[in-house]
C-alpha positions as CSV (number, residue, x, y, z in Angstrom):
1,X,26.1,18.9,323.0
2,X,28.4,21.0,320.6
3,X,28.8,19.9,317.1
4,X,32.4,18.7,316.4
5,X,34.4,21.0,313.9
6,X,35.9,19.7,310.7
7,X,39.3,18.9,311.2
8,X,40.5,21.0,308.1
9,X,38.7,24.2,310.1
10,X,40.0,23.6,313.4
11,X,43.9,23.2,311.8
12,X,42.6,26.9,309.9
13,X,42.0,28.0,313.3
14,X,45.4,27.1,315.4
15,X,47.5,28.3,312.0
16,X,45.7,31.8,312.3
17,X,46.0,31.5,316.4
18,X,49.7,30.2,316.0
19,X,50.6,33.4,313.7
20,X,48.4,35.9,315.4
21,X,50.8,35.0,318.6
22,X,53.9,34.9,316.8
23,X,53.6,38.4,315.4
24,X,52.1,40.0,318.8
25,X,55.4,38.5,320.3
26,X,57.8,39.9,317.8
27,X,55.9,43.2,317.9
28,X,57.2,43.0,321.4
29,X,60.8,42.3,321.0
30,X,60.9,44.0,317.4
31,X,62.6,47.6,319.5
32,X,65.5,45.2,320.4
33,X,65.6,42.6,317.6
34,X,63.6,43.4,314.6
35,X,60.3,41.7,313.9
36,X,61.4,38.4,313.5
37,X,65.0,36.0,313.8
38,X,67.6,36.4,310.4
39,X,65.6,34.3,307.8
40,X,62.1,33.6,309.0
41,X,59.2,34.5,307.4
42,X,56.8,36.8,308.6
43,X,53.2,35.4,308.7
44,X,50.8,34.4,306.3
45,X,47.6,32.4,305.8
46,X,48.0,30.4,302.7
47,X,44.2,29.9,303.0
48,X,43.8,33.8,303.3
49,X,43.7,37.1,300.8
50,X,47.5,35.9,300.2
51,X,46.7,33.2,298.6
52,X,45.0,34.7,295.5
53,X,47.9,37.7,295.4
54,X,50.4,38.2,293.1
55,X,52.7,35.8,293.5
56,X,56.6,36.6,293.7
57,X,58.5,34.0,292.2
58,X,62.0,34.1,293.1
59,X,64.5,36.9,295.2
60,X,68.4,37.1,295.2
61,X,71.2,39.5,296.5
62,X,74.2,40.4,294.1
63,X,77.0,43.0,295.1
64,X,79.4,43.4,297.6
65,X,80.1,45.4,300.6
66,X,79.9,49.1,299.1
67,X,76.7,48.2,296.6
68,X,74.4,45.5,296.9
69,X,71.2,44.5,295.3
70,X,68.0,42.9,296.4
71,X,65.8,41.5,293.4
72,X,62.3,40.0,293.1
73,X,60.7,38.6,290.1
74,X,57.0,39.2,290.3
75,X,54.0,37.9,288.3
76,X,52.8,41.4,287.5
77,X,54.4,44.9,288.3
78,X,53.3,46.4,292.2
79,X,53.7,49.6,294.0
80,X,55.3,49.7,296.9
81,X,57.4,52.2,299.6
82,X,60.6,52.1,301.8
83,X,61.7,53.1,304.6
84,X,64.0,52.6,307.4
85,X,64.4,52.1,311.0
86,X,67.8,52.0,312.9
87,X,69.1,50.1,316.3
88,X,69.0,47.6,314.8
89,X,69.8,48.7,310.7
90,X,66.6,47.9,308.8
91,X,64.8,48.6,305.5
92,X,61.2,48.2,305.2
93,X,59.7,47.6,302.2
94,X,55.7,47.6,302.3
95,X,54.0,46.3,299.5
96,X,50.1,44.9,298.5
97,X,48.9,41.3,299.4
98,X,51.7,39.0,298.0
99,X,51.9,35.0,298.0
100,X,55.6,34.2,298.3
101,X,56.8,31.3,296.6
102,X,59.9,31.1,297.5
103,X,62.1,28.2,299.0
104,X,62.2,27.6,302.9
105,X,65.9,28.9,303.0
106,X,64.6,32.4,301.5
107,X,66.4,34.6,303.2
108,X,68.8,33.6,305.1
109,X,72.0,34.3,302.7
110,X,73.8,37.2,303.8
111,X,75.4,39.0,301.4
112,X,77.6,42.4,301.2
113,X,75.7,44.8,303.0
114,X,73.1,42.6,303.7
115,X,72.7,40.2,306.6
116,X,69.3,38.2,306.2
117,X,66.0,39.3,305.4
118,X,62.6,38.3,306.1
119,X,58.7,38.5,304.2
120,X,55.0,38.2,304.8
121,X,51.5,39.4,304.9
122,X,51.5,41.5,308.4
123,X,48.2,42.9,307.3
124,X,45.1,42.8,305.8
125,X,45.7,43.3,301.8
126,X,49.6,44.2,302.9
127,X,53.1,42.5,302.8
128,X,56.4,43.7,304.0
129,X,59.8,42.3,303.8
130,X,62.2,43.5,305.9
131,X,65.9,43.9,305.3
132,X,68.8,43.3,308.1
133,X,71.7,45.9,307.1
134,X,74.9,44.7,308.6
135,X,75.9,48.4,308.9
136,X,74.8,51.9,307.9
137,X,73.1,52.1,304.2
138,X,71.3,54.2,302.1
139,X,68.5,53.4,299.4
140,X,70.7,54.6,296.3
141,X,67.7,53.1,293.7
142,X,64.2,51.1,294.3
143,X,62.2,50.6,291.1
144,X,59.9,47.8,289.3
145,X,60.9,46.5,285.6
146,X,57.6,45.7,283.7
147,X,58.0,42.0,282.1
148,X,58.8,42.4,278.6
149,X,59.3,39.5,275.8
150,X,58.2,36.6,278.6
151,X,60.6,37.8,281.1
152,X,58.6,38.4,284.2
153,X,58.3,41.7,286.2
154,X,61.5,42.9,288.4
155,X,61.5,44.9,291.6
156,X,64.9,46.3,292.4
157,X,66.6,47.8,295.8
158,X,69.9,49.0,295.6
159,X,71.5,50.1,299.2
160,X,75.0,51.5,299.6
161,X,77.2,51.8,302.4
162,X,76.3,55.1,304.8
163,X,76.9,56.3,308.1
164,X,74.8,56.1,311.4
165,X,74.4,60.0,311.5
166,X,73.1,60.0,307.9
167,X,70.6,56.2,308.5
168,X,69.4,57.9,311.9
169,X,68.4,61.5,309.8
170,X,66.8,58.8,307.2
171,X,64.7,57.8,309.8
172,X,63.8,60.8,312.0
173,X,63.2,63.2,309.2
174,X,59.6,64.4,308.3
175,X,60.1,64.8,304.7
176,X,60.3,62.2,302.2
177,X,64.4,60.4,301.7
178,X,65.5,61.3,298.2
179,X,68.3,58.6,297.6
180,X,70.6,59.6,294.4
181,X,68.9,57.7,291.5
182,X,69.6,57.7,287.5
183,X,67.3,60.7,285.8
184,X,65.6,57.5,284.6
185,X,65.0,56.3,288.0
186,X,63.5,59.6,289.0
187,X,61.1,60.4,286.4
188,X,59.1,57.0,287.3
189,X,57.5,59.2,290.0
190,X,54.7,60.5,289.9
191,X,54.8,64.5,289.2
192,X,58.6,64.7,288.6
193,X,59.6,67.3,286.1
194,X,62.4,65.3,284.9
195,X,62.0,64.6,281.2
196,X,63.7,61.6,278.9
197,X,66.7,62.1,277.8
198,X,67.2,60.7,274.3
199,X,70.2,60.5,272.4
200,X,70.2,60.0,268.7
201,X,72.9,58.4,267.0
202,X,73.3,58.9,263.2
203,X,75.8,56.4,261.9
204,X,79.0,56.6,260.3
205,X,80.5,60.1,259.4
206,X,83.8,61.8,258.2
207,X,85.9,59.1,256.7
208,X,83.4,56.3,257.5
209,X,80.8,56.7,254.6
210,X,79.1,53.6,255.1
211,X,76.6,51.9,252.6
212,X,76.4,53.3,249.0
213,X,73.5,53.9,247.3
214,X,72.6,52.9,243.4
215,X,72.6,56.8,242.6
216,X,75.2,57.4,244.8
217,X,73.7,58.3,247.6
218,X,75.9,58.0,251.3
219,X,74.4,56.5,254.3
220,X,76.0,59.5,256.5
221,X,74.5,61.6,254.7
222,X,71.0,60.0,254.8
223,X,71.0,59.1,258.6
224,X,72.2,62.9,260.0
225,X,69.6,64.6,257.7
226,X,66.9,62.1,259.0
227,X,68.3,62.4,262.6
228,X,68.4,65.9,262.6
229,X,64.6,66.1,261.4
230,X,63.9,63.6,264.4
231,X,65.4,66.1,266.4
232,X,63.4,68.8,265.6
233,X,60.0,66.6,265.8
234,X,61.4,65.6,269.2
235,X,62.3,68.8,270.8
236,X,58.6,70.1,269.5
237,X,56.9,67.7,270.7
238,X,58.0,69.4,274.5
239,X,58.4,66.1,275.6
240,X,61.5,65.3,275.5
241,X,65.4,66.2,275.8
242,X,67.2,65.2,272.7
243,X,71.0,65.1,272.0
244,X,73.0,63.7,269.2
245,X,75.9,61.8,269.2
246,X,77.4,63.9,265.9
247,X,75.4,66.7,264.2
248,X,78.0,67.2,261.5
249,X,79.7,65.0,258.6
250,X,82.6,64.0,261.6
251,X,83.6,60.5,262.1
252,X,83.0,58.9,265.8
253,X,84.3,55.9,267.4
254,X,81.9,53.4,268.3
255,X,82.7,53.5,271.7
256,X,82.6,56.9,272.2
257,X,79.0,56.8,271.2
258,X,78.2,54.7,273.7
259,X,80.4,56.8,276.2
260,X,78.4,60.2,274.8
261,X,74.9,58.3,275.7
262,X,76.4,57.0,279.1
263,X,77.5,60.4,280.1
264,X,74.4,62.1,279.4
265,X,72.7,58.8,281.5
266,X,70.5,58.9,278.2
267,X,67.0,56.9,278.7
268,X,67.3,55.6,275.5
269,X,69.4,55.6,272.8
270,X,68.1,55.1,269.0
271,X,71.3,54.0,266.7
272,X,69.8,55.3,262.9
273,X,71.6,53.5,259.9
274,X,70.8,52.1,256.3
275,X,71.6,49.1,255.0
276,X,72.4,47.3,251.8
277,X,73.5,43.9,249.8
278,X,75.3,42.3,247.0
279,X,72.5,39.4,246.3
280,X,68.8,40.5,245.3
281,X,69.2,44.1,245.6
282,X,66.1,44.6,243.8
283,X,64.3,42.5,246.1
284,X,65.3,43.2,249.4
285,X,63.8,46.7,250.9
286,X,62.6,47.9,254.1
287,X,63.2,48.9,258.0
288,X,64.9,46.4,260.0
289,X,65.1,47.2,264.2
290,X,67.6,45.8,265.4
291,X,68.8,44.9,269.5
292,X,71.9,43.8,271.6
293,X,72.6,40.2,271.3
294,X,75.7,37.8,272.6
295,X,74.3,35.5,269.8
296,X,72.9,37.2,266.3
297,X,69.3,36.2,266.1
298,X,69.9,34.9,262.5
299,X,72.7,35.1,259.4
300,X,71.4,38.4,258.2
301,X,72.1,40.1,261.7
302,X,75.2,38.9,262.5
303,X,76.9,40.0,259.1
304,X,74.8,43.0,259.2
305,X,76.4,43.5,262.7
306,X,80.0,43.0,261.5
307,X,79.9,45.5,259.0
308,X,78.9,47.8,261.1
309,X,81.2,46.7,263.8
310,X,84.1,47.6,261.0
311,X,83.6,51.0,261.4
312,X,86.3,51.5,263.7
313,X,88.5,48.7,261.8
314,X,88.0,51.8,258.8
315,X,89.8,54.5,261.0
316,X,92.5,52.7,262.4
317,X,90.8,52.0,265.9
318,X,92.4,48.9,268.0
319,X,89.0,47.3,269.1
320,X,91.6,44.8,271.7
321,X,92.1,48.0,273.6
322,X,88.5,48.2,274.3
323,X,88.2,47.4,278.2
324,X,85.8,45.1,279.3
325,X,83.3,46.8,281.7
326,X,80.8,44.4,282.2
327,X,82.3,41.2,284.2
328,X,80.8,43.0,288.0
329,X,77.5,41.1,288.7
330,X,75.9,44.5,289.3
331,X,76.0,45.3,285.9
332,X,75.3,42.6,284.6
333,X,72.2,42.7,286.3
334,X,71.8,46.3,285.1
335,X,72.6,45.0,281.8
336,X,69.7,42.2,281.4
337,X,67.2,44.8,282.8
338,X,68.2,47.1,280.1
339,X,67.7,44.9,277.5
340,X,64.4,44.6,278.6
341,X,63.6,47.8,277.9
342,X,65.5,47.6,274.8
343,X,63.1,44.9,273.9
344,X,60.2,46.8,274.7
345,X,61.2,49.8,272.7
346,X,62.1,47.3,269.8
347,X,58.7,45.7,269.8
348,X,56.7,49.2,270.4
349,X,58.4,50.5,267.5
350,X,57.7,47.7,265.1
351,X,54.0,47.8,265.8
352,X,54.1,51.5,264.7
353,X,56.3,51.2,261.9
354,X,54.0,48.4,260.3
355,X,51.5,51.6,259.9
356,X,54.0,53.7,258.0
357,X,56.3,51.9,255.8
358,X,57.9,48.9,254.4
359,X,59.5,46.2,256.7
360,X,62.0,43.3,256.1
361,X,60.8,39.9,256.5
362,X,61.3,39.6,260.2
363,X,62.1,42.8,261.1
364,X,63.0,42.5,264.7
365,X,66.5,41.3,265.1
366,X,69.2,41.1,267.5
367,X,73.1,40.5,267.3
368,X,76.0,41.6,269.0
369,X,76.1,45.2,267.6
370,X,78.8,47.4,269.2
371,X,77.3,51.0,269.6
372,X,74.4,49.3,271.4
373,X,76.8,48.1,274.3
374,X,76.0,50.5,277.1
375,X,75.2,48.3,279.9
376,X,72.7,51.3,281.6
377,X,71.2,52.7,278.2
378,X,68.7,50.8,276.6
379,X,69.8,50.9,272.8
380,X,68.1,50.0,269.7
381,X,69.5,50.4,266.4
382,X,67.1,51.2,263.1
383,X,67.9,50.6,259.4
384,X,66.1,52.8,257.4
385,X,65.9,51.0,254.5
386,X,68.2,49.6,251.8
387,X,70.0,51.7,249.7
388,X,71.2,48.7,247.4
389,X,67.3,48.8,246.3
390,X,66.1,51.5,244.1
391,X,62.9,52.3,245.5
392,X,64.2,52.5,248.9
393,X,66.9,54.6,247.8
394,X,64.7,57.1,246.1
395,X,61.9,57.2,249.2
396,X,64.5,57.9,251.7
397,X,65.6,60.8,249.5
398,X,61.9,62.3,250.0
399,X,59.5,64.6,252.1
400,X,56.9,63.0,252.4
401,X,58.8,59.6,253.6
402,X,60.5,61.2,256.2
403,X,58.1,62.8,258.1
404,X,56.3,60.0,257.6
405,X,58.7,57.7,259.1
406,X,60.0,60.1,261.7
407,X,55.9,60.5,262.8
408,X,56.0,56.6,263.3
409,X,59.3,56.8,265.3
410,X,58.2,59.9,267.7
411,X,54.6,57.6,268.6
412,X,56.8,54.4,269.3
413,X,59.1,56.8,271.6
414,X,55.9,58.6,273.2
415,X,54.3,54.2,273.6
416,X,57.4,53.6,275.3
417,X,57.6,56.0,277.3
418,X,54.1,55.8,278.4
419,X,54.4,52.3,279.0
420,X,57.4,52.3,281.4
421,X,57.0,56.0,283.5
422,X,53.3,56.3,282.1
423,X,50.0,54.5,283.4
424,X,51.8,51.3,283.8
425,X,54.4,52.5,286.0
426,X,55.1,51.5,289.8
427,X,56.0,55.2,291.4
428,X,58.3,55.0,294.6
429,X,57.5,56.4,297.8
430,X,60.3,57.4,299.7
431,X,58.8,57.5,303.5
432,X,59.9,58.1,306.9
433,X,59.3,55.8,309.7
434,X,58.4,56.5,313.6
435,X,58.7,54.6,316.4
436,X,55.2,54.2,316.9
437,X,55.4,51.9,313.2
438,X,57.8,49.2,314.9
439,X,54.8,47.3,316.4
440,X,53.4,47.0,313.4
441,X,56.1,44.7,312.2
């Protein structure tokens, strides 16, 4: 007589059996219709390697029909690869063993270029999602955002509109797709020759003077000399590119710094200023870092922010002119995973300045600082030191402080750097896809 099976086991069983036969059956039909209907998930045993996998916590699309944008937030950063397979229009994203936890309605909104899409474990210590195109598209940018400040890891896709001669060379060619990415984009893979770009931004200049010093020393003057030494230490350290926004005593507009870093599709842009006060200037010393807010962190940032926000006011600049170039939802997408990395620079650098020189009491700050706007650049603006204070005023004058501060600055650039295109980052594989790869949807 054959011992009965625990009913937990057998309902194991017919779930395995029950998927096993869905995805042999889509693997049939997945020539003619993709691997599964618009919205249905492909399949996955909770009680399997899934289940222990990095888990994917929400997905949404944003765009329209020439750009749109597929995002995942993740519990850790992943690798992954895409590719494509036409008849019908499809992107294939492969990826390691993940638990989705998403809603049952998980994709089934359509949006701009995108008409469903679906997700799963389709094989042992792999996942795929696979993405219905409504028409011709082309992977313009896939990458993964490490989480930074408690915001959690971020794959992106960005696909634009195409045609079916360029998708169907996508799919049949042998070599690797190279879709047109930011520089930043590019250098996240592995063996690309592509350094960083950094643009340094030495504040005020020309009929701007900025903050005063006790002995009379200028805050343009201060910032270029210790932006030009960056520079140097910069371009020595082989590294890096390196390009300033002004390298003489000339007065820019806030906005065209932003437009100088934008242009050069800068990976990061370092805003160098000193500060000062009225009230305890023989108290108050030290670097302050400073980050884009929509609400100042505290008092202290948001006047330090309007003063330098009055730069412009100085030289006769209407700031109403100013067009607002943020409202699409693609960049403001674009802009919350730059300030990410605006964070992460922002807290890499503290940890290395604490090393090397004075700090205010809470020296990480954020408020809604103009030259920091670029929606694409991640921006972070420093403050020397205070000139209002004797001491600082006098250090900031010397040798030894400056290469000692611009040493701390170059590590916190080569941390970041390392951190986001270094061990910890999630290289893209462009690959191509044959016909012989459909069953295996």
């Amino acid at each position: 007589m054959t011992k009965a099976r625990p009913v937990h086991m057998v309902r194991k069983t017919l779930r395995l059996a029950a998927a096993a036969f869905i995805v042999t059956w889509c693997g049939a039909l997945g020539a003619a219709h993709g691997p599964l209907a618009a919205g249905a998930a492909l399949a996955q045993d909770g009680d399997g390697e899934a289940g222990s996998a990095m888990v994917v916590r929400s997905a949404q699309l944003a765009g329209d029909g020439k750009r749109t944008r597929f995002v995942m937030d993740l519990s850790a950063p992943i690798e992954f690869s895409v590719s494509t397979l036409a008849d019908p229009y499809r992107i294939v994203i492969d990826l390691p063993a993940l638990r989705f936890d998403l809603p049952d309605t998980a994709g089934r909104e359509s949006l701009g270029l995108i008409r469903a899409w679906r997700f799963g474990q389709f094989a042992p210590g792999k996942s795929r999602i696979v993405i219905d195109a409504n028409e011709p598209v082309a992977v313009d940018k896939a990458f993964v955002l490490p989480p930074v400040s408690g915001q959690a890891a971020r794959f992106v896709l960005d696909l634009v509109g195409s045609d079916r001669d360029a998708f169907l060379k996508s799919v049949a060619e042998s070599k690797p797709h190279t879709p047109a990415t930011r520089k930043s984009d590019r250098m996240a893979r592995a063996g690309s020759p592509h350094k960083p770009l950094i643009v340094l931004d030495p504040g005020h200049g020309g009929i701007d003077t900025g903050a005063v010093g006790n002995g009379g020393t200028l805050e343009k003057a201060i910032v270029l000399d210790f932006s030009k030494r960056l520079r140097d230490r910069l371009k020595k350290n082989g590294r890096y590119e390196v390009r300033m926004t002004r390298d003489t005593d000339v007065f820019i507009p806030l906005r065209e710094r932003v437009k100088i870093a934008r242009g050069l599709q800068a990976d990061l842009l370092v805003s160098i200023h000193a500060d000062s006060v009225r009230i305890g200037r023989d108290q108050v010393r030290g670097a302050g870092i400073y980050t884009l807010s929509d609400k100042a962190s505290d008092a202290i940032a948001a006047a330090l922010a309007e003063r330098e926000n009055r730069s412009d006011v100085l030289a006769g600049i209407d700031l109403a002119e100013e067009p607002d170039d943020v409202s699409d939802i693609l960049i403001d997408l674009t802009r919350q995973e730059t300030r990410k990395f605006s964070f992460l620079f922002a807290e890499t650098l503290e940890g290395e300045l604490r090393g090397a020189a004075q700090l205010v009491k809470n020296p990480r700050r954020s408020a809604g600082f103009r030259v920091l706007t670029a929606h694409d650049v991640p921006s972070t603006l420093i403050e020397l030191g205070y000139l209002s204070n004797k001491l600082d005023e006098k250090l900031m004058t010397t040798d030894e402080w400056r290469e000692r501060m611009g040493e701390a600055i170059e590590a916190a650039i080569d941390r970041y750097f390392d951190r986001r295109f270094g061990d910890r980052a999630m290289h893209v594989t462009q690959t191509t896809q044959t016909a012989a790869a459909k069953g295996a949807e």
